[in-house]
Structure formats: structure tokens, C-alpha cells
MIFI-420879 format. One record per residue: residue in one letter; x, y, z of N, C-alpha, C, O in turn; residue number from 1. Coordinates in pm, 1 decimal, padded with zeros to 6 digits. Example, Ala and Ser with C-alpha at 12.3 -4.5 7.8 and 13.67 -1.06 7.14 Angstrom:
A:01319.0:-00569.0:00780.0:01230.0:-00450.0:00780.0:01320.0:-00330.0:00780.0:01423.6:-00331.9:00846.5:1
S:01285.0:-00225.0:00708.0:01367.0:-00106.0:00714.0:01290.0:00003.0:00787.0:01340.9:00113.8:00803.9:2
END
This chain:
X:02063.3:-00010.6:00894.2:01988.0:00098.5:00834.8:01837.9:00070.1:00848.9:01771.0:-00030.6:00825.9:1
X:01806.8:00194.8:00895.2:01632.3:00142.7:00912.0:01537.2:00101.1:00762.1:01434.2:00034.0:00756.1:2
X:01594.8:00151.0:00677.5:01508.2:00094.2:00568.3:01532.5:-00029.5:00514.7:01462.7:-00086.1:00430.7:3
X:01636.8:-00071.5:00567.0:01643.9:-00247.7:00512.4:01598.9:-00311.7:00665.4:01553.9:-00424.7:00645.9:4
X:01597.2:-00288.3:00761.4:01522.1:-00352.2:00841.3:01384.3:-00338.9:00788.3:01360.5:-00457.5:00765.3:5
X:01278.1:-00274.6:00753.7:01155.1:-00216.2:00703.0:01151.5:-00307.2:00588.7:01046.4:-00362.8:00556.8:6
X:01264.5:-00325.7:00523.3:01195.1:-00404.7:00386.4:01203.6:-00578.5:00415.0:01130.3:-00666.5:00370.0:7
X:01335.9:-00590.7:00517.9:01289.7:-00716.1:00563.8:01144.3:-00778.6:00630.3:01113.5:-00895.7:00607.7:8
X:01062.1:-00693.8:00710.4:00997.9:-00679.6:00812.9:00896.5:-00697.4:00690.7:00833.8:-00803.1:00683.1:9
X:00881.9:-00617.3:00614.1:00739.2:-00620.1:00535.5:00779.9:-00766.6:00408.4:00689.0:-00796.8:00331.1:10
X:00898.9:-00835.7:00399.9:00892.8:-00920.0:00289.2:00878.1:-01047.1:00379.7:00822.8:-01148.2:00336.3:11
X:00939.6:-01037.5:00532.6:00906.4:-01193.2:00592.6:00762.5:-01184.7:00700.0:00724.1:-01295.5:00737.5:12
X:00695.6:-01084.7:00742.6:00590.4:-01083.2:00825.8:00480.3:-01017.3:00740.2:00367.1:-01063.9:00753.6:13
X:00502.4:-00892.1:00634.6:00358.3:-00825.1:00596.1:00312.4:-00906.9:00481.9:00204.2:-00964.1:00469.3:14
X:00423.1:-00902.5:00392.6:00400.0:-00920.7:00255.9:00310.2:-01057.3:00237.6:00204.5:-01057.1:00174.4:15
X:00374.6:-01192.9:00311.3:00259.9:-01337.4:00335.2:00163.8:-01274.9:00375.8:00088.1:-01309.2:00285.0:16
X:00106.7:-01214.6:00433.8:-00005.7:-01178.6:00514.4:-00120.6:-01145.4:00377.6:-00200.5:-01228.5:00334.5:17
X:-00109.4:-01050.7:00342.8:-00101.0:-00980.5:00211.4:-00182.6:-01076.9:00096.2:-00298.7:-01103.8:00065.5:18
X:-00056.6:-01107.5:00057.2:-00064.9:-01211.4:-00043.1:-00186.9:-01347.3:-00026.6:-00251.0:-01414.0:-00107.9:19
X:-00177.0:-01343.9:00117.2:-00220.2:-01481.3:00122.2:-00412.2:-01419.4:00090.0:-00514.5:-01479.4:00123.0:20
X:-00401.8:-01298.6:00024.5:-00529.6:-01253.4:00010.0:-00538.8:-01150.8:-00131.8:-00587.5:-01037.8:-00127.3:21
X:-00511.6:-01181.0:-00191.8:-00395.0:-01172.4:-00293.6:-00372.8:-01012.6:-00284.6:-00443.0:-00940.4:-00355.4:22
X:-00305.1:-00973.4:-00224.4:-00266.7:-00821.8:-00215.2:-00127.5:-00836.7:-00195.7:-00066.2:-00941.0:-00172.7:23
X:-00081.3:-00714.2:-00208.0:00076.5:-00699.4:-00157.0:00074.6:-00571.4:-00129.8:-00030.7:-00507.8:-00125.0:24
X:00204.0:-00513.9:-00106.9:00295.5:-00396.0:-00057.4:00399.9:-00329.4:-00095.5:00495.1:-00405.3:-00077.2:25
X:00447.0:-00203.9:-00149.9:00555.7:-00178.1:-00165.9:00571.8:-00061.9:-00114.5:00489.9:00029.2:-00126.8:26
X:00710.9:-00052.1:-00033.7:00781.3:00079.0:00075.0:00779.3:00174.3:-00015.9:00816.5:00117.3:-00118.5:27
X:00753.9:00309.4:-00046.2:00792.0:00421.2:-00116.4:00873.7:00468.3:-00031.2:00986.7:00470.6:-00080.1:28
X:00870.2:00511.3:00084.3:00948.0:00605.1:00140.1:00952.9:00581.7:00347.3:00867.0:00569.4:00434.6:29
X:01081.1:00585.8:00344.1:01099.2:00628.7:00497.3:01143.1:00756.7:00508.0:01242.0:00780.7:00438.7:30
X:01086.8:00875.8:00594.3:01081.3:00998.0:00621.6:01188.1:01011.3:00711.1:01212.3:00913.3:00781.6:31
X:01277.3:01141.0:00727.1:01371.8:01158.6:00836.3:01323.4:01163.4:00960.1:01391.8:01149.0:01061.4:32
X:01164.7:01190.5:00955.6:01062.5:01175.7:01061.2:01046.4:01050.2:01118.2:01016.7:01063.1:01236.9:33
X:01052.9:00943.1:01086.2:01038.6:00811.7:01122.8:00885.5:00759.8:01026.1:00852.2:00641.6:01034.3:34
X:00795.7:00863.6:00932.6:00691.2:00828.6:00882.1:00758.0:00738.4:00772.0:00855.7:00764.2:00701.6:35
X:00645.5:00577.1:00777.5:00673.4:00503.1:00656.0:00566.1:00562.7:00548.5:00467.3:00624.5:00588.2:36
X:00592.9:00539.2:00402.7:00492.9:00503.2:00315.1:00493.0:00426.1:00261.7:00595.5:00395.7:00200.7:37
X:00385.9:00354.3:00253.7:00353.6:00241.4:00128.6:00258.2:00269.0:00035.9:00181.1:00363.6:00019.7:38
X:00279.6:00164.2:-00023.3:00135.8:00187.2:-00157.2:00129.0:00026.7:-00133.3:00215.8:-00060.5:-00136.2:39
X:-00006.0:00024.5:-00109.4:-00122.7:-00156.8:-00089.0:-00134.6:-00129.6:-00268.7:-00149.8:-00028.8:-00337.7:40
X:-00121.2:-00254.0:-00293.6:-00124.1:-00314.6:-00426.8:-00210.5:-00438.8:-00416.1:-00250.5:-00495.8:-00314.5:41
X:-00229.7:-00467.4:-00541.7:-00327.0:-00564.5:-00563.5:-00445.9:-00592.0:-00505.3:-00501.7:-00483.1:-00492.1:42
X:-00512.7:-00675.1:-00464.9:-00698.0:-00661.9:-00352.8:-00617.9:-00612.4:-00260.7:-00615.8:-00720.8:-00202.4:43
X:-00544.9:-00541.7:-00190.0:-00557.1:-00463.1:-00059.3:-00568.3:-00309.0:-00184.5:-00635.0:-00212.2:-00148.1:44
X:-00527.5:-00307.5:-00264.5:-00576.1:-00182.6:-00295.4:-00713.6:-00127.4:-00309.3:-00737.5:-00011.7:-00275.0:45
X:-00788.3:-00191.7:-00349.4:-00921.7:-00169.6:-00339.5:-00987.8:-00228.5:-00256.2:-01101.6:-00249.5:-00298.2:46
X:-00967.4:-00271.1:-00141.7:-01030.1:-00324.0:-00037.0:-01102.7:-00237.6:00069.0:-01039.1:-00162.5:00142.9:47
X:-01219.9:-00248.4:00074.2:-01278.9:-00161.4:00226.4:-01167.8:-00185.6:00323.0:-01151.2:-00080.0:00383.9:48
X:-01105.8:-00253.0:00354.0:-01063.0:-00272.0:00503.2:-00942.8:-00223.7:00443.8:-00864.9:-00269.9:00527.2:49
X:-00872.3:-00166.9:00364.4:-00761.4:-00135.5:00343.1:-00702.0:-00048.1:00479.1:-00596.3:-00082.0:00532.3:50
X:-00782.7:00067.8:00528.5:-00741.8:00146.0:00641.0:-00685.2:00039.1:00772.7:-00602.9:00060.3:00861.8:51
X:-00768.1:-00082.0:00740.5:-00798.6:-00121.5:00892.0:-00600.1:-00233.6:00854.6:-00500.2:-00261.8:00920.7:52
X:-00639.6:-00250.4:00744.2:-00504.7:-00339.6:00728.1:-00382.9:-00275.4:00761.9:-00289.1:-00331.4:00818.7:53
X:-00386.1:-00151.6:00724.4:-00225.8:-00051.7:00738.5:-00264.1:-00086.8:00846.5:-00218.4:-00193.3:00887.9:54
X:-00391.2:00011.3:00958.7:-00312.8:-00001.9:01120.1:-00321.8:-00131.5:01180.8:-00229.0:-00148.1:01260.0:55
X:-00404.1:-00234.8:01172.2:-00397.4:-00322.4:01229.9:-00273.0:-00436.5:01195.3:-00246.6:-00519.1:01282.7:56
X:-00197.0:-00438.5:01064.5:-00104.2:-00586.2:01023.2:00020.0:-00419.4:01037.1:00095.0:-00381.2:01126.8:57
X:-00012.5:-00366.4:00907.9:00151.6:-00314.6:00862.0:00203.5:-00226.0:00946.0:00324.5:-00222.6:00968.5:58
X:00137.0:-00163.1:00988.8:00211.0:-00036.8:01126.1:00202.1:-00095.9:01219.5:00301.9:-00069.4:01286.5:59
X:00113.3:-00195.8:01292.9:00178.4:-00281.1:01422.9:00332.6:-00301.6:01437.1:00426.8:-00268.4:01509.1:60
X:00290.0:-00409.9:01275.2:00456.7:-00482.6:01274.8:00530.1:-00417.5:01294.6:00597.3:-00433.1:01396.6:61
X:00553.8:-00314.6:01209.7:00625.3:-00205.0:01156.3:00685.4:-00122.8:01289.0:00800.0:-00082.2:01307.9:62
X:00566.9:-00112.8:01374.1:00644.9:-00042.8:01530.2:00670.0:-00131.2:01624.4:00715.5:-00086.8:01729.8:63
X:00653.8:-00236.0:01615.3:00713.8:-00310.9:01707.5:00852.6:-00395.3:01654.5:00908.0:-00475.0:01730.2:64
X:00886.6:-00377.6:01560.9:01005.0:-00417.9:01504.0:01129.4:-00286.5:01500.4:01251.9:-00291.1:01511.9:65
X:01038.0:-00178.1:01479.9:01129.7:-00039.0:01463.9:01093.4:00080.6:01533.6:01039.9:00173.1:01472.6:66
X:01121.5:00087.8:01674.5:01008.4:00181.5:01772.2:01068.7:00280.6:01681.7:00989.0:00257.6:01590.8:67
X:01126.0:00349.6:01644.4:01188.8:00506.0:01592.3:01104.2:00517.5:01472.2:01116.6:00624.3:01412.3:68
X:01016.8:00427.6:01420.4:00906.0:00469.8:01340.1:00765.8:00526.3:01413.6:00691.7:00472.2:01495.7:69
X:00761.1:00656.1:01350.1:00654.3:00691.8:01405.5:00506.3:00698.4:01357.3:00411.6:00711.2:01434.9:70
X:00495.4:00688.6:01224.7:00335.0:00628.4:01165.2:00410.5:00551.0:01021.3:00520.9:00546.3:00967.0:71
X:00328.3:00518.8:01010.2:00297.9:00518.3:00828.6:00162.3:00495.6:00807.2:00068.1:00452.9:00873.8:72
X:00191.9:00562.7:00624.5:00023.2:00641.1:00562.7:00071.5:00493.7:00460.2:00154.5:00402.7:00460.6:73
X:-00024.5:00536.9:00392.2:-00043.2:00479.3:00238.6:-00082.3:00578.1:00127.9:-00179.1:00652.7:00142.4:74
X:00022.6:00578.3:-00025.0:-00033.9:00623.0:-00115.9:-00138.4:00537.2:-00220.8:-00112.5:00437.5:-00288.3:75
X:-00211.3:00580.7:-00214.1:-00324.8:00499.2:-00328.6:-00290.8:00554.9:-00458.4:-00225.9:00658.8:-00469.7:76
X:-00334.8:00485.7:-00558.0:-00248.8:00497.9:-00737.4:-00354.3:00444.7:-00787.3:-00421.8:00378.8:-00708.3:77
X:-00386.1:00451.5:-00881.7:-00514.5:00409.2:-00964.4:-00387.6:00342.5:-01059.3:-00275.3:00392.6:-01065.7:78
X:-00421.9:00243.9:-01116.6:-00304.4:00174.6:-01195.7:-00332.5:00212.7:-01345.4:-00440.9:00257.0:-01383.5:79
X:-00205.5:00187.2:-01440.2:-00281.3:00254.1:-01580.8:-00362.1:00147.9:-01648.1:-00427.7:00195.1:-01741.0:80
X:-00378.2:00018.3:-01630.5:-00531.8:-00029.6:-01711.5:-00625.4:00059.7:-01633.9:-00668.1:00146.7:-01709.9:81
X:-00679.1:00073.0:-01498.0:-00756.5:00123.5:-01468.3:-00818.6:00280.8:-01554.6:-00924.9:00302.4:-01612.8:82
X:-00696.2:00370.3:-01528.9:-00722.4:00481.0:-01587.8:-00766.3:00469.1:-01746.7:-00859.7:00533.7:-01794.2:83
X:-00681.1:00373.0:-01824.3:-00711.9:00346.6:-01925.7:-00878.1:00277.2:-01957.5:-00951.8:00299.8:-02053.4:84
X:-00889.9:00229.6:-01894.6:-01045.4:00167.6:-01909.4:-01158.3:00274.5:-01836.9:-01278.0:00255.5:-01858.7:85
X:-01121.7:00367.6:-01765.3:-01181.3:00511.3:-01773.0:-01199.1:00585.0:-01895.9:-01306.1:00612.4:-01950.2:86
X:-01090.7:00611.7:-01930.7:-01084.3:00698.8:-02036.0:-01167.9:00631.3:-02190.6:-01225.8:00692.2:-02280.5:87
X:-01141.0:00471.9:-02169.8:-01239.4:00423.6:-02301.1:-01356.1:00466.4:-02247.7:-01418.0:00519.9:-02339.7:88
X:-01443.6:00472.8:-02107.9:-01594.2:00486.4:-02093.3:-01622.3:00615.5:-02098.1:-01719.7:00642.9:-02168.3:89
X:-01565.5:00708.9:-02043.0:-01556.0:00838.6:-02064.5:-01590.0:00884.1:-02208.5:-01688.4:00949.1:-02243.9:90
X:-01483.3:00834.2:-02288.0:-01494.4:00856.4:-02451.2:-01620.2:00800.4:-02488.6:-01706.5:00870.8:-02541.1:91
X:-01640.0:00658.2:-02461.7:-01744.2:00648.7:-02538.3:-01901.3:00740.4:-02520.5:-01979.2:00784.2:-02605.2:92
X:-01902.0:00743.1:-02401.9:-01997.1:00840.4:-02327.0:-02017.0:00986.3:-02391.9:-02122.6:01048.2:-02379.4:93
X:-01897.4:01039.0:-02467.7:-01865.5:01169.8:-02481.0:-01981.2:01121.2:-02639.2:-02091.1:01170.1:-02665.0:94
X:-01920.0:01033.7:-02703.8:-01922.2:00987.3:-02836.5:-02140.3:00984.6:-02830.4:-02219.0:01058.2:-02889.9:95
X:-02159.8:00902.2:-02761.9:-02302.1:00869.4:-02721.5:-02420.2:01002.2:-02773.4:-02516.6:00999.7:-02849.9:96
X:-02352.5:01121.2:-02683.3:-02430.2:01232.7:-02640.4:-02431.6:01330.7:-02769.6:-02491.7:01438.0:-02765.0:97
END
């Protein structure tokens, strides 16, 4: 099945890669299209080079391990401390004025 090849592929070649910078990866979705998605977690989530990481490490691998894949994107997520530590500055800001 192509999605357990995909999760092997990203837990023994992407995921070290990743990590070793402290970021990681998790598959959301393989498309009937052959499109992967992921969501970059941890410093690859907020990383400038995040774009350059999908095409250059995770969609390389990713097509040369599984030609019948034809891209993968990334979803970005703001995590809930984040949002939560918005919403305290926001408030206090509101509170300020």
C-alpha cells in the first residue's frame, strides 16, 4: 500500500533528517491523485527554508521511492500555545486602549 511505504520512507530517511534540526513531520494525507500532505512540525515549522525543505529532502525522497506520487504540499497549523499566547496579547492590548 502506498501509504505505508510513505510512512516508512518519511520515519527511516525524512524524519532523522528533520529531527536532527529539531523539526519533524507528520503524513496527513495521500490523495487518489498521488498528492502527499504533510504538516512540518517543530523548527521546520517556522523555518524560512521550510519551502526549500519539502522540495529539496521530503518530495525528492518521497518520488524517488514512490514514482506514482505526484507532488506533495504542506499544511501549516499555528499550534494552540501559539494561538493561545495571541489571544493573551491581543486581550491585553484591547484592555490597554
Amino acid at each position: 500500500m502506498l501509504e505505508q511505504r510513505i510512512i516508512e520512507i518519511i520515519n527511516e530517511r525524512i524524519r532523522p533528517a528533520l529531527q536532527a534540526h529539531q523539526g519533524d513531520i507528520a503524513l496527513v494525507e495521500v490523495s487518489s491523485e498521488g498528492i502527499v500532505t504533510v504538516r512540518l512540525t517543530g523548527a521546520c515549522a517556522t523555518c524560512p527554508g521550510a519551502q526549500q525543505t519539502l522540495a529539496g529532502i521530503v518530495e525528492t525522497e518521497l518520488r524517488q521511492a514512490c514514482p506514482e506520487i505526484t507532488g506533495v504540499t504542506a499544511v501549516y497549523q499555528a499550534s494552540d500555545e501559539l494561538l493561545a499566547q495571541a489571544l493573551r496579547l491581543l486581550r491585553k492590548e484591547k484592555n490597554v486602549q
